[in-house]
C-alpha angles and dihedrals in degrees: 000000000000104000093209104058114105116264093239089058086055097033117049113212127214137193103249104228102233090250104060124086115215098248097036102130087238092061100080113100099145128043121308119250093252090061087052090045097049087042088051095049082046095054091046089038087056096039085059092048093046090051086051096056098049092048089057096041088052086044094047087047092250109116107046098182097097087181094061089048100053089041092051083047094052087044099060103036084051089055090040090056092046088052093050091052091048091054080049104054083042090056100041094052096049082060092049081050102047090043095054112096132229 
């Protein structure tokens, strides 16, 4: 995922009808939170394992090309961060709800 695409191009929008309530189980047309999350985890999962792989092709002599290896590197550690703070802030926002009363 690339962390600097703009979040409506992630994320599709849609006009609520005023009948339907947000959470209401016909309200899904895109794709549900849980398939952008696990695309998410596979892009940064493939951004590590890139980053692997040019840094032992530059250390087994053959890539031979030292500026797309520490790019790949600082791509993936950049995805891998945005990742982590978006763990954070999920985190953070499951403990706001199950401290809220009834």
């Amino acid at each position: 995922m690339d962390p600097l695409l703009n979040l409506t191009q992630l994320i599709p929008t849609k006009t609520l009808c005023p009948n339907e309530a947000p959470g209401s189980p016909g309200s899904q047309d895109g794709p549900s939170f849980r398939d952008l999350f696990q695309r998410a985890l596979q892009e940064v999962d493939n951004d590590e394992r890139a980053a692997a792989q040019e840094a032992r092709n530059l250390m087994t002599g053959q890539g031979t090309d030292m500026h797309s290896a520490i790019l790949a590197v600082q791509k993936a550690e950049v995805s891998f961060n945005t990742m982590m703070a978006v763990r954070s802030k999920l985190v953070d926002a499951y403990r706001e709800v199950m401290r809220m009363q009834m």
